[in-house]
C-alpha positions as CSV (number, residue, x, y, z in Angstrom):
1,X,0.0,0.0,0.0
2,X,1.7,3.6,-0.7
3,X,1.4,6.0,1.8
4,X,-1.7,8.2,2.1
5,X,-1.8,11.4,1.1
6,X,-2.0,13.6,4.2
7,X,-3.8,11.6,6.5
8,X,-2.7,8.3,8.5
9,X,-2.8,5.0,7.8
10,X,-5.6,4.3,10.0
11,X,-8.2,6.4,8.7
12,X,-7.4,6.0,5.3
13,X,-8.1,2.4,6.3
14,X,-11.7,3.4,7.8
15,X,-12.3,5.4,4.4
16,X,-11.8,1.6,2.2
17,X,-13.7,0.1,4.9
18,X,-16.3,2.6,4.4
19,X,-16.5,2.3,0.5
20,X,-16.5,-1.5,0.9
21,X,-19.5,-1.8,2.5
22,X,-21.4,-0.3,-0.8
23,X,-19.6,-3.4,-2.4
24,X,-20.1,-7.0,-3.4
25,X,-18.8,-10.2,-4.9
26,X,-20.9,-12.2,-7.0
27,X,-20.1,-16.0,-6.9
28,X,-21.7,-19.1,-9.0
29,X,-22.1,-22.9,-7.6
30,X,-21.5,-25.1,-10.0
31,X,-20.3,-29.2,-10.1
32,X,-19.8,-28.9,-6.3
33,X,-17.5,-25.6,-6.2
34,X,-17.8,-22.4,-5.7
35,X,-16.4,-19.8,-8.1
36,X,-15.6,-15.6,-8.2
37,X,-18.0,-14.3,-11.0
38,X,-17.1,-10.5,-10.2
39,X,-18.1,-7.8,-8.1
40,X,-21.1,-4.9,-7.8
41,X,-21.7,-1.9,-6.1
42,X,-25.2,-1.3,-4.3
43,X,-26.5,2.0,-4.9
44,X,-29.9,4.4,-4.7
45,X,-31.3,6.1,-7.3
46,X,-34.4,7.8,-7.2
47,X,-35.2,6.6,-3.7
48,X,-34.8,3.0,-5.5
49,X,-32.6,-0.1,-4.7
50,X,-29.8,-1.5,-7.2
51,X,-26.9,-3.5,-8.1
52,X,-24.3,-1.4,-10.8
53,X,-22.3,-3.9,-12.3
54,X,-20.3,-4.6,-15.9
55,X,-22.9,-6.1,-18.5
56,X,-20.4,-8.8,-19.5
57,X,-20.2,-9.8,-15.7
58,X,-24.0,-9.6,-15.4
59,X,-24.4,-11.7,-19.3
60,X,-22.8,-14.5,-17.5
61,X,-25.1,-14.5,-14.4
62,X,-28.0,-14.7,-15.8
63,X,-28.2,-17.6,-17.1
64,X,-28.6,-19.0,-13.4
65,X,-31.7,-19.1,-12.2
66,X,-30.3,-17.3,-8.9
67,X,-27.1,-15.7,-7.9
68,X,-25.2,-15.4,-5.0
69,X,-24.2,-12.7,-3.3
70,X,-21.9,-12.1,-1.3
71,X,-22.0,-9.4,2.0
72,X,-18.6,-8.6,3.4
73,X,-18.7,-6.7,6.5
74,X,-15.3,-8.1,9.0
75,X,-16.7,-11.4,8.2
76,X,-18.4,-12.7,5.3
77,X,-22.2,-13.4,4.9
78,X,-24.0,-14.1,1.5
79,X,-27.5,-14.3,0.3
80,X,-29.3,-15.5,-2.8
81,X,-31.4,-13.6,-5.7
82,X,-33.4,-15.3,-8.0
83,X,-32.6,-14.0,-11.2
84,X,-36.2,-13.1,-12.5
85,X,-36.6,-10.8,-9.6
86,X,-33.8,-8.8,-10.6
87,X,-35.1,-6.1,-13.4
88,X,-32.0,-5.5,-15.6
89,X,-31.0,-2.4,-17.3
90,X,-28.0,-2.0,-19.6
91,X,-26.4,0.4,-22.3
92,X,-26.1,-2.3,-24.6
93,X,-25.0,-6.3,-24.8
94,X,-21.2,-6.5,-24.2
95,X,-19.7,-10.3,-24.7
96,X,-16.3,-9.6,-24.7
97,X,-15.3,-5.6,-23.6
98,X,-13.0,-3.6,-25.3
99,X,-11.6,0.0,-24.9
100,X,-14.6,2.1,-26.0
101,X,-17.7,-0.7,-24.6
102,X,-20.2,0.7,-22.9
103,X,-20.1,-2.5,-19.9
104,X,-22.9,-1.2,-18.0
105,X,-25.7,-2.5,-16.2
106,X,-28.0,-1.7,-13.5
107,X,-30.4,-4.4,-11.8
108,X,-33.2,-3.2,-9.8
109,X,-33.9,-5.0,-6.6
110,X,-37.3,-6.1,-4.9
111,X,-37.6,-4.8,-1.4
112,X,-37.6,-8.1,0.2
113,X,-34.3,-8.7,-1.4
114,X,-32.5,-5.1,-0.5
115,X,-34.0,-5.9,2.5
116,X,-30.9,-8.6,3.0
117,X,-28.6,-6.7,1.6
118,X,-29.4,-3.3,3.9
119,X,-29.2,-5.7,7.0
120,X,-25.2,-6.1,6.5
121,X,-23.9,-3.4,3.9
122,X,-25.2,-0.2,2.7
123,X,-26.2,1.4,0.0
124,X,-24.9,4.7,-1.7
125,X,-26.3,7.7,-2.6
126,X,-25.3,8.2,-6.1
127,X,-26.9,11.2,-7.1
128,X,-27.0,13.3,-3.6
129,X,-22.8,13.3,-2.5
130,X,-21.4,16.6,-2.5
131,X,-17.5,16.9,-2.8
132,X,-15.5,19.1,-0.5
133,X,-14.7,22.3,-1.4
134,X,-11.2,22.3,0.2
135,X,-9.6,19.6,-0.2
136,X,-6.3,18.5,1.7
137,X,-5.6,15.7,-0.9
138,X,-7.5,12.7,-2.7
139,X,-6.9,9.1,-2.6
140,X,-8.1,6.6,-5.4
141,X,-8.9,3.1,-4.6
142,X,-10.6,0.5,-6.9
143,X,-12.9,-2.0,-5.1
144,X,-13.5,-5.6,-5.8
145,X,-12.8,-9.4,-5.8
146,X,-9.8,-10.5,-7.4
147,X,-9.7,-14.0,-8.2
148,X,-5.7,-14.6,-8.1
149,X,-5.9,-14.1,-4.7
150,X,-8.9,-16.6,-3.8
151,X,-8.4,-20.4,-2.8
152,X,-9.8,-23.5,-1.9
153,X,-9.7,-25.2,1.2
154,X,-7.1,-27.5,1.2
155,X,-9.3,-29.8,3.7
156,X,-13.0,-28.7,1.8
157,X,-12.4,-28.1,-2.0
158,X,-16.0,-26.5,-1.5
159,X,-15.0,-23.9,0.7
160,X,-13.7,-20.9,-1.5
161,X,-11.4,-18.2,0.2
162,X,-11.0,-14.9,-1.0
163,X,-11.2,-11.0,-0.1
164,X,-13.1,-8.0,-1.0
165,X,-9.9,-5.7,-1.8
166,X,-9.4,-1.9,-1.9
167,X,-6.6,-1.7,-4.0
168,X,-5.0,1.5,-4.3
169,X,-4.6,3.5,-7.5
170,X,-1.2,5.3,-7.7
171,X,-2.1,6.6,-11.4
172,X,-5.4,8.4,-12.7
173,X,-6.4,9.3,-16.7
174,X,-9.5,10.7,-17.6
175,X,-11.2,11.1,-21.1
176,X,-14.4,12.3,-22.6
177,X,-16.4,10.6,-25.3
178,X,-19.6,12.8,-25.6
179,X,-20.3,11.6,-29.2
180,X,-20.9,8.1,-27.4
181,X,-22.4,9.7,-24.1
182,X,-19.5,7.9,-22.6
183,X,-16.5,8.9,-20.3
184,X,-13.3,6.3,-19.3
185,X,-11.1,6.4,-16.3
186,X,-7.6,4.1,-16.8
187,X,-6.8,4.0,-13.5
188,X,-2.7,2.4,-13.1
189,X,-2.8,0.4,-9.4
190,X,0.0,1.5,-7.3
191,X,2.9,-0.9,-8.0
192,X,3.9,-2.5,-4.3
193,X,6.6,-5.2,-4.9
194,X,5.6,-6.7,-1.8
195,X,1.9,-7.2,-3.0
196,X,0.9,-11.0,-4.5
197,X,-1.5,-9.1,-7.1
198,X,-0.7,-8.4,-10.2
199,X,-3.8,-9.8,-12.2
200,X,-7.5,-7.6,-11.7
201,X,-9.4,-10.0,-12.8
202,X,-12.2,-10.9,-10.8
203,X,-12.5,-6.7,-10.0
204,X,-14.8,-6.3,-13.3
205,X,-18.5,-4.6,-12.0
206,X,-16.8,-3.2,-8.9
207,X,-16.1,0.4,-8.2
208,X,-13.7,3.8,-8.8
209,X,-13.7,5.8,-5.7
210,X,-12.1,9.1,-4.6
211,X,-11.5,9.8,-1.0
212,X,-11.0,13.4,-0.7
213,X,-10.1,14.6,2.8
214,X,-12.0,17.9,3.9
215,X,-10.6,19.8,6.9
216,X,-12.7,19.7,9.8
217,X,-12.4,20.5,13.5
218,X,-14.4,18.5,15.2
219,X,-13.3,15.3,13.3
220,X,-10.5,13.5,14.1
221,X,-7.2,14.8,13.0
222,X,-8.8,17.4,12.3
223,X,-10.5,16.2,8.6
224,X,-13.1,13.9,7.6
225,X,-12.9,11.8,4.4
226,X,-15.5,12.1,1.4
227,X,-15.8,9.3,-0.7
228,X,-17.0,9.8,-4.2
229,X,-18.5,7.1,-6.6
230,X,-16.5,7.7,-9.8
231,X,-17.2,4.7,-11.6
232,X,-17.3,1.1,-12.9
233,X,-14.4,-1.2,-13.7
234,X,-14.8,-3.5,-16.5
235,X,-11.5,-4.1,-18.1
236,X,-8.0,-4.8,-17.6
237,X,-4.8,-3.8,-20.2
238,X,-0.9,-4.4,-20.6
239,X,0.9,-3.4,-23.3
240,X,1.8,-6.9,-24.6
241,X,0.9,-11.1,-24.3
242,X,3.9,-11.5,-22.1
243,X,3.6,-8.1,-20.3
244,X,2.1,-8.1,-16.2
245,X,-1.4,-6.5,-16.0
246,X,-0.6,-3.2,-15.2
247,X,-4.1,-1.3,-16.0
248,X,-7.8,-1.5,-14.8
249,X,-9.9,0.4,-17.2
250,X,-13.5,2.2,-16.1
251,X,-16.3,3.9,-17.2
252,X,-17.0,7.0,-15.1
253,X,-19.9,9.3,-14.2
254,X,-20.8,10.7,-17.6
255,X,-21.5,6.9,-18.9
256,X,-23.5,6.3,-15.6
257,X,-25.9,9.2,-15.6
258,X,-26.7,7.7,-19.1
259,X,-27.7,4.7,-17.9
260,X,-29.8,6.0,-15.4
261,X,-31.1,8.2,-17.9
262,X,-31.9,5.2,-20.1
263,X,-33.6,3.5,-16.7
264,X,-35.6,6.5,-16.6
265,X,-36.6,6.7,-19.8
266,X,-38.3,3.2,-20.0
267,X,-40.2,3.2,-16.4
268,X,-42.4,6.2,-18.6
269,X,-43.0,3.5,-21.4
């Protein structure tokens, strides 16, 4: 982990436990195992309950007639969806993601469902965060599962092991698409020797956040942290076959709101 900007270690720690608890893993049972199938992040729009994840995550979960989920708060609980009570809407069909897809999709959820979910995580705000106005620094952290660092149980091959990991980004790019009604983040996680990961896959549907830290007096260290949604990852780069994965790519707010829009647009039909 690099050293936070400004703040200690500690609280920058509360801020990624914060932004995890917005956050799951999705995971399929199949032939008696248990496998990573990417990760979501539960938000409210419209005084509404959902699941934003990457279309090509959500293509492959569908087929099931449920889905797990997982809820990760200090320990790990998990519930089940079916998959026709989830209302699905996406920008468009993705199979395979490339640089320019628009990998988004947004599944409403039934209250008795959210109703799980809201018992052990939380769900965030998207359109009503404000962002500080003076800032002592920002942090960047992308949220999700990462399957290299999952195991089995060497006693119960059943059991599946793994983490829901803020991973630090040490790097930030933006660009704008409007001719698409798109915007991309490529977001470069912050190189740590000491760290086993080095492959992001697994983080697909999970989250971009900032963590901006806003003085304050009354908090401790004098600041509180902000965390901003900023968007979805769905895709990771290198520059060659025989090159480390050394970039996570995202689609930010711009290609969100246009979802949403698209959501909006079809409850009038």
């Amino acid at each position: 982990m690099p050293p936070p900007k400004v703040v200690s270690t500690e609280r920058y720690s509360d801020a990624c436990r914060f932004v995890c608890k917005h956050s799951i893993a999705f995971l399929e049972e199949r032939d008696g195992l248990v496998h990573l199938r990417g990760s979501g992040t539960l938000v409210t729009i419209d005084a509404k309950k959902f699941i934003l994840t990457a279309n090509h995550v959500w293509r492959t979960l569908r087929k099931k007639t449920k889905i797990c989920i997982t809820m990760i708060d200090k320990i790990i609980h998990k519930t089940e969806i079916y998959v026709a009570a989830l209302e699905e809407c996406s920008l468009s069909e993705v199979p395979k993601p490339d640089l320019l897809s628009a990998d988004l999709t947004l599944l409403a959820i039934n209250p008795i469902d959210h109703g799980r979910l809201d018992a052990r995580l939380s769900f965030y705000g998207f359109l009503h965060e404000k962002r500080g106005q003076a800032d002592l620094a920002n942090d960047y952290v992308i949220i999700g599962t990462p399957g290299q660092v999952a195991t089995y149980d060497p006693i119960d091959p059943t059991i599946l092991n793994f983490e829901l990991r803020a991973t630090p980004v040490g790097k930030i790019e933006e660009e704008n698409h409007p001719d698409l009604g798109l915007d991309f983040f490529t977001v470069y996680p912050y190189a740590d020797q000491n760290s086993p990961l080095y492959n992001y896959e697994g983080l697909s549907g999970g989250g971009l956040w900032e963590l901006s830290y806003v003085p304050d007096e009354t908090a401790i260290e004098g600041f509180r942290y902000e965390p901003m949604f900023l968007g979805v990852n769905f895709l990771q780069q290198r520059e060659g076959t025989t090159k480390p994965w050394e970039k996570v790519r995202c689609l930010g707010r711009r290609a969100v709101q246009s979802l949403i829009n698209k959501y909006r647009q079809e409850k009038k039909k």
